[in-house]
N, CA, C and O atoms as CSV, one atom per row, in Angstrom:
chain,resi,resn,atom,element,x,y,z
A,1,UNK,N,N,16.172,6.928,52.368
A,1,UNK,CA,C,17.005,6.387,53.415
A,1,UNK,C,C,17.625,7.539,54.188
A,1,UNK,O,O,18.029,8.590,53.691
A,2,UNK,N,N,17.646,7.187,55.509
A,2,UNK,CA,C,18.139,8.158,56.261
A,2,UNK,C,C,19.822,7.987,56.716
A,2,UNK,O,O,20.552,7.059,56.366
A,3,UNK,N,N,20.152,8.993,57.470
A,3,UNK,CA,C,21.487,8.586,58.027
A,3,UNK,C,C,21.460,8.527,59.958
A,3,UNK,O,O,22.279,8.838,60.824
A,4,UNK,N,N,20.187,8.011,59.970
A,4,UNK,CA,C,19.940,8.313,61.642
A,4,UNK,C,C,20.606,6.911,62.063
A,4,UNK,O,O,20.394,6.884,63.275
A,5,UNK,N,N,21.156,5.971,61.797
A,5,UNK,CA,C,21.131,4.945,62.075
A,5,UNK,C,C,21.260,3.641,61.503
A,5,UNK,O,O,21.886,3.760,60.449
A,6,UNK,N,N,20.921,2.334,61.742
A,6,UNK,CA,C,21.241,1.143,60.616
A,6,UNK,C,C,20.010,1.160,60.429
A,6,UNK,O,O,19.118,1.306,61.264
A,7,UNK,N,N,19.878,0.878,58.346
A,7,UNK,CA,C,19.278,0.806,57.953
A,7,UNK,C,C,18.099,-0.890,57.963
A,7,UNK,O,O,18.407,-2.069,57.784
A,8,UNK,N,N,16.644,-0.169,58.282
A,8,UNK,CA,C,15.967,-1.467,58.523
A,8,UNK,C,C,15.518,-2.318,57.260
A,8,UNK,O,O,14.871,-1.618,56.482
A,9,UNK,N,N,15.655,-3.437,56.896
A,9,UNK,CA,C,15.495,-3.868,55.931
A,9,UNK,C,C,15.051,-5.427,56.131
A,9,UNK,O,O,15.472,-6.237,56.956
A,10,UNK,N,N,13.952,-5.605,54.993
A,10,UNK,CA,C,12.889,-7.298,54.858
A,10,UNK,C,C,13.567,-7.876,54.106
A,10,UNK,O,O,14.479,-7.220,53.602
A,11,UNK,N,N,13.458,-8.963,53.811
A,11,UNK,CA,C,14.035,-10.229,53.305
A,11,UNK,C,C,12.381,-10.363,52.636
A,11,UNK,O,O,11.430,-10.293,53.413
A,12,UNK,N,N,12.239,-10.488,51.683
A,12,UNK,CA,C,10.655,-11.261,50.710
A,12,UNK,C,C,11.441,-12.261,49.879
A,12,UNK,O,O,12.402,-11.929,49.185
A,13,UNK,N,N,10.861,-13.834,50.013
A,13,UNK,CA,C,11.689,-14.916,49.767
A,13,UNK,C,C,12.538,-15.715,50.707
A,13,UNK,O,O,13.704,-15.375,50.906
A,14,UNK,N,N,11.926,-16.936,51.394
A,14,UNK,CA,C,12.669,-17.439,52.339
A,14,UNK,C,C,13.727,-18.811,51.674
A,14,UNK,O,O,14.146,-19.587,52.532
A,15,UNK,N,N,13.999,-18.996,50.699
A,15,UNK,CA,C,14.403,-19.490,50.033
A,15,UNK,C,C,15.649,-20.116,49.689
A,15,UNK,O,O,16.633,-19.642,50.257
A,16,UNK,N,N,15.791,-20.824,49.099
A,16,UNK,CA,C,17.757,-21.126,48.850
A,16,UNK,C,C,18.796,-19.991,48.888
A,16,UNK,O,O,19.671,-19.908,49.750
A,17,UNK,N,N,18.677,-19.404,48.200
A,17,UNK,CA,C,19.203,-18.173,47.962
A,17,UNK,C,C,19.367,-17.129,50.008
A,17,UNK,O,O,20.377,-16.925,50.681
A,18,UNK,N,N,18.254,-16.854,50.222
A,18,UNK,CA,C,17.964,-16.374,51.103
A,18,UNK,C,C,19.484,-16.575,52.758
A,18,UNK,O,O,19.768,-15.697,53.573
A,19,UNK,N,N,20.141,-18.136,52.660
A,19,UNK,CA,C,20.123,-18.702,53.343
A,19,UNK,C,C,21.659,-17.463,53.471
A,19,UNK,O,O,21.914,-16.893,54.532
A,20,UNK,N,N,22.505,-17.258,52.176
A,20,UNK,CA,C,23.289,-16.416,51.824
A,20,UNK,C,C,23.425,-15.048,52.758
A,20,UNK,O,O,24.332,-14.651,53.490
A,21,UNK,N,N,22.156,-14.517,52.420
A,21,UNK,CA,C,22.119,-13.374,52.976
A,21,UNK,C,C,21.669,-12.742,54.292
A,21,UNK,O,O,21.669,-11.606,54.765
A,22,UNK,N,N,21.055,-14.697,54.920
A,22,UNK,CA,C,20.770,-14.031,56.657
A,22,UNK,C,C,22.087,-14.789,56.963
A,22,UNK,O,O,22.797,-13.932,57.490
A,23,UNK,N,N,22.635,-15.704,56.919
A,23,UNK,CA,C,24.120,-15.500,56.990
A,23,UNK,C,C,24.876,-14.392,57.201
A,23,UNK,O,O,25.425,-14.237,58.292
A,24,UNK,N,N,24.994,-13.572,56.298
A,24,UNK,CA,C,25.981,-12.389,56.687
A,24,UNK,C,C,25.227,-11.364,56.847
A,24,UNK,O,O,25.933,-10.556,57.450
A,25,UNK,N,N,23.953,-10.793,56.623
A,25,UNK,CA,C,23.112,-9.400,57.019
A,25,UNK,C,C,23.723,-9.163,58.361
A,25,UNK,O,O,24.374,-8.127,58.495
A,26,UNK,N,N,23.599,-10.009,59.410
A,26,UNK,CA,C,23.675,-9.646,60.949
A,26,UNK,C,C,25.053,-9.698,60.990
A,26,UNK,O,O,25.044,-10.072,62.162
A,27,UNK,N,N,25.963,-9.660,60.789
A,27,UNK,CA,C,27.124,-9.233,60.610
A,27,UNK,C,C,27.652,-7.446,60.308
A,27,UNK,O,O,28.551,-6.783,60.825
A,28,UNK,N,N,26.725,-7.138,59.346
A,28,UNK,CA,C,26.891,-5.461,59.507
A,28,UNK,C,C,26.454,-4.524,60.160
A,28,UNK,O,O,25.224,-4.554,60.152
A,29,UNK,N,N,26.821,-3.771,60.679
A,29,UNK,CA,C,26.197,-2.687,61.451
A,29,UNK,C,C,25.409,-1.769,61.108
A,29,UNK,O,O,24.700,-1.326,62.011
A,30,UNK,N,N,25.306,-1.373,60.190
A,30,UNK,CA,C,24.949,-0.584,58.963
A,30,UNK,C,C,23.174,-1.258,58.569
A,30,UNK,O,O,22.150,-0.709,58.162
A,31,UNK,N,N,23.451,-2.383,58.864
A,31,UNK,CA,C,21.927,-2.510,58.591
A,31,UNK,C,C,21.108,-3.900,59.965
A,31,UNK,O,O,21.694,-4.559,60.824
A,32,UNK,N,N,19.718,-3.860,59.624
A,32,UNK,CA,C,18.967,-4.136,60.632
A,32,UNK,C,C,18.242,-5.158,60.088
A,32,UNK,O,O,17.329,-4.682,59.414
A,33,UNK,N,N,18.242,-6.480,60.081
A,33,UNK,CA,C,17.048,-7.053,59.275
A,33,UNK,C,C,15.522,-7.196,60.466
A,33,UNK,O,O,15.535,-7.608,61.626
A,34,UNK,N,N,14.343,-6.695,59.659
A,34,UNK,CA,C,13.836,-6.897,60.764
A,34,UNK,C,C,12.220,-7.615,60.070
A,34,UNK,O,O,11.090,-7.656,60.558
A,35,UNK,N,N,12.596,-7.950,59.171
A,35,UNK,CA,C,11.452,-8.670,58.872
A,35,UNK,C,C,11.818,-9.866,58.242
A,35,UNK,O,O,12.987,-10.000,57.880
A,36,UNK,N,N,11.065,-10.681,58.070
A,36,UNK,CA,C,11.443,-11.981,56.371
A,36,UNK,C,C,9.699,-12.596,55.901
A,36,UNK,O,O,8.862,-13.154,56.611
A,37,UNK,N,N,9.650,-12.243,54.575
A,37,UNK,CA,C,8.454,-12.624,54.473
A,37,UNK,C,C,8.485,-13.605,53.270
A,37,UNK,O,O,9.411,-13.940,52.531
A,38,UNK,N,N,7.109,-13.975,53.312
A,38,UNK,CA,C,7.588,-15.323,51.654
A,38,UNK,C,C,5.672,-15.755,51.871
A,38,UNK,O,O,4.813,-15.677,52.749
A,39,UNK,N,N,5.791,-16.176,50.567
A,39,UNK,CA,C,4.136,-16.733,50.319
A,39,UNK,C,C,3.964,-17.728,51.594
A,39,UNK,O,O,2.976,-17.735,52.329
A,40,UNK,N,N,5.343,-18.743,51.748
A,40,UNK,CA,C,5.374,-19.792,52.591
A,40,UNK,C,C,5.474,-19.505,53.783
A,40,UNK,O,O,6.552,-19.712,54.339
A,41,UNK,N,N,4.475,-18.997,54.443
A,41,UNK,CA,C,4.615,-18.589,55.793
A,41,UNK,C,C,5.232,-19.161,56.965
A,41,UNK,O,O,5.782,-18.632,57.931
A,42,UNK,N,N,5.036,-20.245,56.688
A,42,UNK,CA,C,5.936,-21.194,57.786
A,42,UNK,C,C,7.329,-21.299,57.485
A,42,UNK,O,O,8.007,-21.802,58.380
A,43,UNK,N,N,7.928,-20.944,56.427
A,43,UNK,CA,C,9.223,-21.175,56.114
A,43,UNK,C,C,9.894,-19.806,56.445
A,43,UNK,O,O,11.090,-19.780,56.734
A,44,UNK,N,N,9.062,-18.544,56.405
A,44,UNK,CA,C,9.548,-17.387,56.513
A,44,UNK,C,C,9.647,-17.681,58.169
A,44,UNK,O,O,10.747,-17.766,58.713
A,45,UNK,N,N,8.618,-17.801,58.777
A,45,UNK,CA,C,8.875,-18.072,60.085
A,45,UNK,C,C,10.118,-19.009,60.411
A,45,UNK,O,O,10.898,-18.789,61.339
A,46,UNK,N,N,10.198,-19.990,59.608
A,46,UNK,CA,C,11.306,-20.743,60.176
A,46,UNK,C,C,12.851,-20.179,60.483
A,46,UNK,O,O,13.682,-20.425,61.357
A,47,UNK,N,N,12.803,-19.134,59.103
A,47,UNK,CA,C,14.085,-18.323,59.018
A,47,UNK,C,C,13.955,-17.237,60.052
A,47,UNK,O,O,15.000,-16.601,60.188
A,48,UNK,N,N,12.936,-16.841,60.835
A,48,UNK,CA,C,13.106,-16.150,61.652
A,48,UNK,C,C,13.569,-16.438,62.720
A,48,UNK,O,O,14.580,-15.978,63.251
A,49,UNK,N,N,12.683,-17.407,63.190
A,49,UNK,CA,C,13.093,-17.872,64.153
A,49,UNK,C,C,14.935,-18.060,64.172
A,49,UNK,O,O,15.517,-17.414,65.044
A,50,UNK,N,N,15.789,-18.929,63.220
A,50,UNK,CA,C,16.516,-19.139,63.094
A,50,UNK,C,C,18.123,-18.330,63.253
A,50,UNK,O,O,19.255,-18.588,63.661
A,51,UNK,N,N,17.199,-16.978,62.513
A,51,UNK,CA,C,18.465,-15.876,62.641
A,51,UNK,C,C,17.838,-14.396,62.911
A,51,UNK,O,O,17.989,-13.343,62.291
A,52,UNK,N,N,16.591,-14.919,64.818
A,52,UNK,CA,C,16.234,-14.158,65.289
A,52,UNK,C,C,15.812,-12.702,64.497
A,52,UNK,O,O,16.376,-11.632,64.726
A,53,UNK,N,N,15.134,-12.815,63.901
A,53,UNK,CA,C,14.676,-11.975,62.601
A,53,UNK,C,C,13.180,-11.468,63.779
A,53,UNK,O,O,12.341,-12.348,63.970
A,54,UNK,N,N,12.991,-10.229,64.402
A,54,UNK,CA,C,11.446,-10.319,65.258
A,54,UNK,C,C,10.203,-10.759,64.180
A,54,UNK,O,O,9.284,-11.520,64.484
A,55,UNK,N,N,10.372,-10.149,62.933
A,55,UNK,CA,C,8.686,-10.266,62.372
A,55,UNK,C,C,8.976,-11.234,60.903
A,55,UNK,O,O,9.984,-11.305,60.200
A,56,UNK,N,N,7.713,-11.882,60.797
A,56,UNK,CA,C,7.766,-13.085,59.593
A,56,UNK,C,C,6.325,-12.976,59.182
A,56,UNK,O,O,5.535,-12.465,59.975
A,57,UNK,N,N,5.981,-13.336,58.213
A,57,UNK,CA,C,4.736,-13.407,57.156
A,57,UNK,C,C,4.860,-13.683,55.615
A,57,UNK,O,O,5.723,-14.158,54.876
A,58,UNK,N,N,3.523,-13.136,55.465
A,58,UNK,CA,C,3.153,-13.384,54.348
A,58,UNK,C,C,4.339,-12.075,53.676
A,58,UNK,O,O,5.141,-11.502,54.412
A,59,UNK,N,N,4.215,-11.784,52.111
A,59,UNK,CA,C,4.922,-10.396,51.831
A,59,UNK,C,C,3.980,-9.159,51.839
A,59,UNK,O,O,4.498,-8.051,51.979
A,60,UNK,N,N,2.644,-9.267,51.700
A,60,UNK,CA,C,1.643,-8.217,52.475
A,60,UNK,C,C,2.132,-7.546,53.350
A,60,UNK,O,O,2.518,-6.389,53.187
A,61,UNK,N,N,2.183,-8.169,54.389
A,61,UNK,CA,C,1.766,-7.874,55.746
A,61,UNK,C,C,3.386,-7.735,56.379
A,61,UNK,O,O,3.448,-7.533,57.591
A,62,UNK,N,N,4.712,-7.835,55.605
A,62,UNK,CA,C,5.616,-7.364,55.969
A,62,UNK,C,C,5.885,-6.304,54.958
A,62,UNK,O,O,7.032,-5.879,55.098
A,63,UNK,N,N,5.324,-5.806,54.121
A,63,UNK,CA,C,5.318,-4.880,53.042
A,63,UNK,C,C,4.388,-3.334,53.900
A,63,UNK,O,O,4.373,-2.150,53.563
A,64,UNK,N,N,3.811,-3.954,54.910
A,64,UNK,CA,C,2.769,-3.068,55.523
A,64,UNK,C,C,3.588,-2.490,57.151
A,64,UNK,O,O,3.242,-1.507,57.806
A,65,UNK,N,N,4.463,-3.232,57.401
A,65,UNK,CA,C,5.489,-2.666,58.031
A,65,UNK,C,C,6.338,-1.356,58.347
A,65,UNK,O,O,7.524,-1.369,58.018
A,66,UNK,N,N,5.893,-0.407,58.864
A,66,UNK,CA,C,6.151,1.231,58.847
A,66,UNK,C,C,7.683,1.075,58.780
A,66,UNK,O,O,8.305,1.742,57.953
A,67,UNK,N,N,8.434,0.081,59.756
A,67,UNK,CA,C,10.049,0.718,60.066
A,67,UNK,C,C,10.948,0.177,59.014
A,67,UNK,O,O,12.144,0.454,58.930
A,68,UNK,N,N,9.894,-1.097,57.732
A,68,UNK,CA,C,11.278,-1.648,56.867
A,68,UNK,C,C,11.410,-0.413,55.742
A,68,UNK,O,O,10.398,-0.068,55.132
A,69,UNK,N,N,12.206,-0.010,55.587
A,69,UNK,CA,C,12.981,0.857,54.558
A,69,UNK,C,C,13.457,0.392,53.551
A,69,UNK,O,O,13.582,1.246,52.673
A,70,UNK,N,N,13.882,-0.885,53.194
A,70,UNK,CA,C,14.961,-1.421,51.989
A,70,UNK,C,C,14.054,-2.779,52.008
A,70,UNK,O,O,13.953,-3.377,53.079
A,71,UNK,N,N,13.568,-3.147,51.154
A,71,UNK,CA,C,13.326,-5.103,50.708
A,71,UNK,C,C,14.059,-5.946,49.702
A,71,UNK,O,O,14.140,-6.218,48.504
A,72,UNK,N,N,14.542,-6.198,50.893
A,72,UNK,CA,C,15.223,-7.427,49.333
A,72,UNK,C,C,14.517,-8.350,48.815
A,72,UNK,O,O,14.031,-9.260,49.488
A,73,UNK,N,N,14.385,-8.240,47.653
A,73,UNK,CA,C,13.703,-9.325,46.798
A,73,UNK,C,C,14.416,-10.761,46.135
A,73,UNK,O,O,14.955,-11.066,45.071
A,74,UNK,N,N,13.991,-11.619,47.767
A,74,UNK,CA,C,14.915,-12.686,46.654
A,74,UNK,C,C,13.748,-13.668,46.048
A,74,UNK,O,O,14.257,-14.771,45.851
A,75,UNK,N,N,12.582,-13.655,45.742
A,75,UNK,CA,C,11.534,-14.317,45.289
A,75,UNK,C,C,12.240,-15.139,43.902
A,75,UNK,O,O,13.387,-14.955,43.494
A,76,UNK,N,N,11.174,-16.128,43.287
A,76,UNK,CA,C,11.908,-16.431,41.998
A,76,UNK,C,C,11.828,-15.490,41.507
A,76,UNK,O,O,11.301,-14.469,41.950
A,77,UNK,N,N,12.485,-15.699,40.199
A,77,UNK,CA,C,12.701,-14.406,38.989
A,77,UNK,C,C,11.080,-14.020,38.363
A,77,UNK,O,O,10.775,-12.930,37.879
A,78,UNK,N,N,10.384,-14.920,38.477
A,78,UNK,CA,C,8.783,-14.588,37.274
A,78,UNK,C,C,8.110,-13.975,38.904
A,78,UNK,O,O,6.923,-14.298,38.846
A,79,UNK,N,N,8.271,-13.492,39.828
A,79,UNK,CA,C,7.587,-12.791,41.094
A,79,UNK,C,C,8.635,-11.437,41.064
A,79,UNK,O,O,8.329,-10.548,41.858
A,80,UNK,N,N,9.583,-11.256,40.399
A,80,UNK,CA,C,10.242,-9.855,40.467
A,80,UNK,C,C,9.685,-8.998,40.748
A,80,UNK,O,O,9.568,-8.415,41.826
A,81,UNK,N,N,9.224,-8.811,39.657
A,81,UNK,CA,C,8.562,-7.734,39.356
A,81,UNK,C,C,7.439,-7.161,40.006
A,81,UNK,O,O,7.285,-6.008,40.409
A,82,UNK,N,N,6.604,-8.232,40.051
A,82,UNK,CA,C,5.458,-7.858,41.231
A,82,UNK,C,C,6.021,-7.534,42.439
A,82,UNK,O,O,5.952,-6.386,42.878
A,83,UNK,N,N,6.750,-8.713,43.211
A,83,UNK,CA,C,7.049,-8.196,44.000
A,83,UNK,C,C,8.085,-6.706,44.230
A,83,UNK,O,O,8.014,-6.276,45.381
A,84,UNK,N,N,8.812,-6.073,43.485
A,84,UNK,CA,C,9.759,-4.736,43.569
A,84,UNK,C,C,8.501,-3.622,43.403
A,84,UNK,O,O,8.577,-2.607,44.096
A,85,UNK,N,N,7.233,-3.804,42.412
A,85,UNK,CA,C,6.424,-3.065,42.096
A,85,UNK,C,C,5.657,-2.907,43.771
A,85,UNK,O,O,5.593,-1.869,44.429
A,86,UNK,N,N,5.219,-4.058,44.101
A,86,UNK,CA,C,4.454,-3.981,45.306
A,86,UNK,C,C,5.406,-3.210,46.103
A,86,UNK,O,O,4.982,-2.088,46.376
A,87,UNK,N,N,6.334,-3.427,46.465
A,87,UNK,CA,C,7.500,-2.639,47.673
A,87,UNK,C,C,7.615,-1.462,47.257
A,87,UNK,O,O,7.665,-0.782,48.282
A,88,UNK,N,N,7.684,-0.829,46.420
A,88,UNK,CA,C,7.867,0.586,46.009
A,88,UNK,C,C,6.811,1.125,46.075
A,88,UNK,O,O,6.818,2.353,46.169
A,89,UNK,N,N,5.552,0.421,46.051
A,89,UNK,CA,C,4.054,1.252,46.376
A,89,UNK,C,C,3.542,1.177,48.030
A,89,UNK,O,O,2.551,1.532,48.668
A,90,UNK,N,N,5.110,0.353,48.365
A,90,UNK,CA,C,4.647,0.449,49.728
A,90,UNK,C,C,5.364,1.625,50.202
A,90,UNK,O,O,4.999,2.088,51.283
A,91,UNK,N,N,6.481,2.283,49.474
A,91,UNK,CA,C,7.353,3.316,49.653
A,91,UNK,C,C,8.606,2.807,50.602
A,91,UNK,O,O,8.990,3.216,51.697
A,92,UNK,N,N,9.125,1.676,49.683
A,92,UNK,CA,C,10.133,1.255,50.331
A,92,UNK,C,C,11.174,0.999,49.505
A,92,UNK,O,O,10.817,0.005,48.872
A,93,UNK,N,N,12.478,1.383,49.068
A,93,UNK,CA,C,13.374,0.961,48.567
A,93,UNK,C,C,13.968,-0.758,48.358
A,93,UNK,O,O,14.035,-1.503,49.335
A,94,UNK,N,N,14.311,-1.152,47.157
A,94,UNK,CA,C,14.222,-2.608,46.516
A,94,UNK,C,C,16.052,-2.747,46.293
A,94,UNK,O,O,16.883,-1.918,45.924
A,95,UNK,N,N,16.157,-4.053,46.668
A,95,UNK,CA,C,17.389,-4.449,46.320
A,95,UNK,C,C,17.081,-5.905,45.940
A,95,UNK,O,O,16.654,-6.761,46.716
A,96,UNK,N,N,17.326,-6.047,44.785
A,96,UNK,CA,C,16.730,-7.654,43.878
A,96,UNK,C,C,18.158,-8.541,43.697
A,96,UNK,O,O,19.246,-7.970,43.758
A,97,UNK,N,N,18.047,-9.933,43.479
A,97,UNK,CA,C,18.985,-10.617,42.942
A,97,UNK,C,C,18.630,-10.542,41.434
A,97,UNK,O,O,17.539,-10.324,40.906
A,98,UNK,N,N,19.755,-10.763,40.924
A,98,UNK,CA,C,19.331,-10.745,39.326
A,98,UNK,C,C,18.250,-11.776,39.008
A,98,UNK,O,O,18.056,-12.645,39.858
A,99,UNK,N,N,17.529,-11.787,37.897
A,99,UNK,CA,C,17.971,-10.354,36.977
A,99,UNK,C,C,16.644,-9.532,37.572
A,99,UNK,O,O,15.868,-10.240,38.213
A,100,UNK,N,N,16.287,-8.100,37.434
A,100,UNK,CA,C,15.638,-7.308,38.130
A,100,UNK,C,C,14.070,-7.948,37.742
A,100,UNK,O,O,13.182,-8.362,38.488
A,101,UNK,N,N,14.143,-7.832,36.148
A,101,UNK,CA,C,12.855,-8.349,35.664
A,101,UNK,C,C,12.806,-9.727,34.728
A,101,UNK,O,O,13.390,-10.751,35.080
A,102,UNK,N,N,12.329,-9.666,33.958
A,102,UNK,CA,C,11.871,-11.051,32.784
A,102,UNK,C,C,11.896,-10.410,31.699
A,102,UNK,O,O,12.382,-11.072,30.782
A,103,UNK,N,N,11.509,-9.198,31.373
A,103,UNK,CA,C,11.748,-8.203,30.502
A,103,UNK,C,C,12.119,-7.062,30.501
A,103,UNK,O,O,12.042,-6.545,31.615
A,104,UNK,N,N,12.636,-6.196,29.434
A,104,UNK,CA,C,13.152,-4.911,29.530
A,104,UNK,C,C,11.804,-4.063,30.044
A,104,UNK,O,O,11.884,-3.125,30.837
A,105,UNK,N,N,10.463,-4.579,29.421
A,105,UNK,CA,C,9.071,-3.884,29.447
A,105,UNK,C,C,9.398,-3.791,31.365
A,105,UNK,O,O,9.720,-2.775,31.982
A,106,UNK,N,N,9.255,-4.712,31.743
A,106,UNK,CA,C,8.751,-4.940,33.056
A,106,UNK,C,C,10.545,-4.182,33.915
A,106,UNK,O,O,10.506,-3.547,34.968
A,107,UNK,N,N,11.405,-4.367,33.425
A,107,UNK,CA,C,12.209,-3.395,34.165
A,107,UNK,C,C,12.140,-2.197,34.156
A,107,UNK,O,O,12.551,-1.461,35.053
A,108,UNK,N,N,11.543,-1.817,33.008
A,108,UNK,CA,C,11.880,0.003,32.736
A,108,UNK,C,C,10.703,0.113,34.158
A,108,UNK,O,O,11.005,0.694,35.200
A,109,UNK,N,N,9.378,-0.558,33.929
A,109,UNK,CA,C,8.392,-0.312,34.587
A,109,UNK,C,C,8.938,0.170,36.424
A,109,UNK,O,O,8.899,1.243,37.027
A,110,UNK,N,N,9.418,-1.239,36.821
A,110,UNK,CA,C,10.499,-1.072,37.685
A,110,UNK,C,C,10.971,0.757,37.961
A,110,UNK,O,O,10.538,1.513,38.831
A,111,UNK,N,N,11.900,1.017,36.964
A,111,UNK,CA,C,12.594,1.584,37.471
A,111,UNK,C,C,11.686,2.749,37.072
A,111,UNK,O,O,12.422,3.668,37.431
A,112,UNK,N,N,10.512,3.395,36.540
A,112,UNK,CA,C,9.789,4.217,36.565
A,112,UNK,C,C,9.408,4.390,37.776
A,112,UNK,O,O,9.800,5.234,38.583
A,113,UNK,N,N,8.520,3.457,37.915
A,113,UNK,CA,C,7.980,3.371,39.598
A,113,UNK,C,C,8.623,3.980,40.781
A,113,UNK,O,O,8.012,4.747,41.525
A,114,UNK,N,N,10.222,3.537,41.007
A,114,UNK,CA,C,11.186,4.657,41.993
A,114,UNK,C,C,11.299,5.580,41.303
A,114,UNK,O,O,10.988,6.540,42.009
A,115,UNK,N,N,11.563,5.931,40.311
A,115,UNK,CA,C,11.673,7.575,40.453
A,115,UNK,C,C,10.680,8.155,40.501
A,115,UNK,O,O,10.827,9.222,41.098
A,116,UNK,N,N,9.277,7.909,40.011
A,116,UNK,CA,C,8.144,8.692,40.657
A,116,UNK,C,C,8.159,9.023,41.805
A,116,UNK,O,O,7.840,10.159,42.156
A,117,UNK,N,N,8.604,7.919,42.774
A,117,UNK,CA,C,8.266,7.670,44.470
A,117,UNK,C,C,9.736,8.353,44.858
A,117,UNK,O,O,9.968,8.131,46.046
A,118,UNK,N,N,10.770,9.096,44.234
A,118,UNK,CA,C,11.646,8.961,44.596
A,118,UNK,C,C,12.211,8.213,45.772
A,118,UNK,O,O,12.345,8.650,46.915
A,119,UNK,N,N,12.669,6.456,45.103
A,119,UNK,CA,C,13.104,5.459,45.376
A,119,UNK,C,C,14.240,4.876,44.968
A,119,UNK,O,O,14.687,5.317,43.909
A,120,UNK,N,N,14.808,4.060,45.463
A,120,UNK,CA,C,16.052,3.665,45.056
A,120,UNK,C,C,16.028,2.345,44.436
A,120,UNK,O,O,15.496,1.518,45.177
A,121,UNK,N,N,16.535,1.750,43.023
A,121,UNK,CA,C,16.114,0.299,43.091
A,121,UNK,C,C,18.076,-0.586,42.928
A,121,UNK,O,O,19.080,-0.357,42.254
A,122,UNK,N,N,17.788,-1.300,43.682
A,122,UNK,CA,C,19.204,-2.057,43.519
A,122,UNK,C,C,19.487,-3.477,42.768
A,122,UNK,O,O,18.657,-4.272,43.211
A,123,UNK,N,N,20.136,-3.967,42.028
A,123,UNK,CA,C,19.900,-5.071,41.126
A,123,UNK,C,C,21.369,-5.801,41.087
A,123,UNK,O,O,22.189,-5.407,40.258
A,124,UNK,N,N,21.716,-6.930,42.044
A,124,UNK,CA,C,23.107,-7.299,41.575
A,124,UNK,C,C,23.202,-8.937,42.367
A,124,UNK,O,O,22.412,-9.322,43.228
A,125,UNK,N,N,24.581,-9.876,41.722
A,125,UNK,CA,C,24.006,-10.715,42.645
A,125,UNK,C,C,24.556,-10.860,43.837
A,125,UNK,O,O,25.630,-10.296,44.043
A,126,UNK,N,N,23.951,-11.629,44.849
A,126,UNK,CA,C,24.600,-11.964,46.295
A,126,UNK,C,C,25.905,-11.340,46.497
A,126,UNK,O,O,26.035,-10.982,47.668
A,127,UNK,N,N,27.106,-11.039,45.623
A,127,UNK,CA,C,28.009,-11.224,46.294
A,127,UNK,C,C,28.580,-9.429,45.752
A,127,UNK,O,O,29.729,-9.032,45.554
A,128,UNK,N,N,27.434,-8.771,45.656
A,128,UNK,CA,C,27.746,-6.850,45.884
A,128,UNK,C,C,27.592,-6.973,47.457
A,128,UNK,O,O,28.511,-6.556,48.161
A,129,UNK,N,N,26.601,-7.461,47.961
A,129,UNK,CA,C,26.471,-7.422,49.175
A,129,UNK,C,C,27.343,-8.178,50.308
A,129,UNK,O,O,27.577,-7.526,51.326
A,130,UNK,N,N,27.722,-9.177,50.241
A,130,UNK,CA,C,28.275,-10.135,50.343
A,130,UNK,C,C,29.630,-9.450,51.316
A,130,UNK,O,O,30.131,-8.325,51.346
A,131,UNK,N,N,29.891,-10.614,51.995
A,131,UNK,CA,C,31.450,-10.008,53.289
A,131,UNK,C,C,32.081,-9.612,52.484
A,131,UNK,O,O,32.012,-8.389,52.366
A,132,UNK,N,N,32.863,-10.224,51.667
A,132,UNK,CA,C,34.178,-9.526,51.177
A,132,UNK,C,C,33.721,-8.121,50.621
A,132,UNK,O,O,34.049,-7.219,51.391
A,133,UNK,N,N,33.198,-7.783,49.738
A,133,UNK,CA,C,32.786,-6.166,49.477
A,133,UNK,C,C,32.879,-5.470,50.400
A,133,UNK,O,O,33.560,-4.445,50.372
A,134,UNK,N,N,32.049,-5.966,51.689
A,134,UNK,CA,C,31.396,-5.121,53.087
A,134,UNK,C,C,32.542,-4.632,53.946
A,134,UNK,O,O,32.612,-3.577,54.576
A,135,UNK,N,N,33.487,-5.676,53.837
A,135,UNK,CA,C,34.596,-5.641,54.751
A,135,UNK,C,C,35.589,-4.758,53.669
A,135,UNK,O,O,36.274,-3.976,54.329
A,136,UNK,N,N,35.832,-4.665,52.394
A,136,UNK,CA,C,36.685,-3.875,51.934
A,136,UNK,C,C,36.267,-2.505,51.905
A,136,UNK,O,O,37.162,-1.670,52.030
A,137,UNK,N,N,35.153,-2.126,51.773
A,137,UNK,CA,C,34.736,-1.066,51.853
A,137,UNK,C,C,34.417,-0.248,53.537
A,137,UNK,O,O,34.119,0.925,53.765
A,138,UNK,N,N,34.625,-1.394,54.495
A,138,UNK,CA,C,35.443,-0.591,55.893
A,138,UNK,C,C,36.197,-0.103,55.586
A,138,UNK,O,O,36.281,1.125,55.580
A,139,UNK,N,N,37.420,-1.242,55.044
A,139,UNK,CA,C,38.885,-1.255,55.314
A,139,UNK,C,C,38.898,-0.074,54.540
A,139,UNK,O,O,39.633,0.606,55.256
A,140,UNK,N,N,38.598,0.675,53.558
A,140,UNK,CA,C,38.680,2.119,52.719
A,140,UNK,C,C,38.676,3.375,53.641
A,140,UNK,O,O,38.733,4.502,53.149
């Protein structure tokens, strides 16, 4: 991650969960959402459309995306893993809702994977990210 600017970052998972975090993403300055992808292509599209998000797909083909930097993984929990594994081989930094993996096997794996790539992996729920944090950590 750089410091040139707000950081660009995908949404993988258009989902319940999801609805949380395009809610308040466009609220910070600090970051850029500029993709949303999900198996359900039409639903990722829907959320785009919705909270003007420019690009939507499959998670391929927003994983193949040169400018996203950060993916959040809100997929179900048994797609974690694949999916944080796939994003980090795309050379992109992961921020997951809990829990990261299904197993300790499949987290360590996880977190091997970024530090090879020197990568960052993030694991917490909705509400690290969430306004109130965002806004106290202005107010600091």
């Amino acid at each position: 991650m750089s410091n040139r600017g707000p950081l660009n970052i995908a949404l993988i998972g258009a989902g319940n969960i999801s609805g949380q975090y395009l809610d308040t993403l466009g609220t910070f300055p600090d970051v850029r959402l500029t993709a949303i992808g999900d198996l359900d292509v039409s639903r990722a599209r829907t959320a785009a459309r919705k909270y003007h998000v420019p690009e939507a797909g499959d998670p391929e083909s927003v994983l193949a995306l040169p400018d996203v930097e950060l993916v959040v993984n809100l997929t179900v929990p048994a797609a974690h893993t694949e999916v944080a594994l796939a994003s980090l081989r795309a050379g992109k930094h992961v921020y997951g809702e809990k829990p990261l993996a299904l197993s300790p096997r499949d987290g360590a794996r996880i977190l091997a994977e970024a530090r090879a790539r020197g990568l960052r992996v993030g694991c917490a729920p909705d509400t690290f990210l969430g306004a109130g944090l965002q806004s106290a950590q202005r107010a600091l």
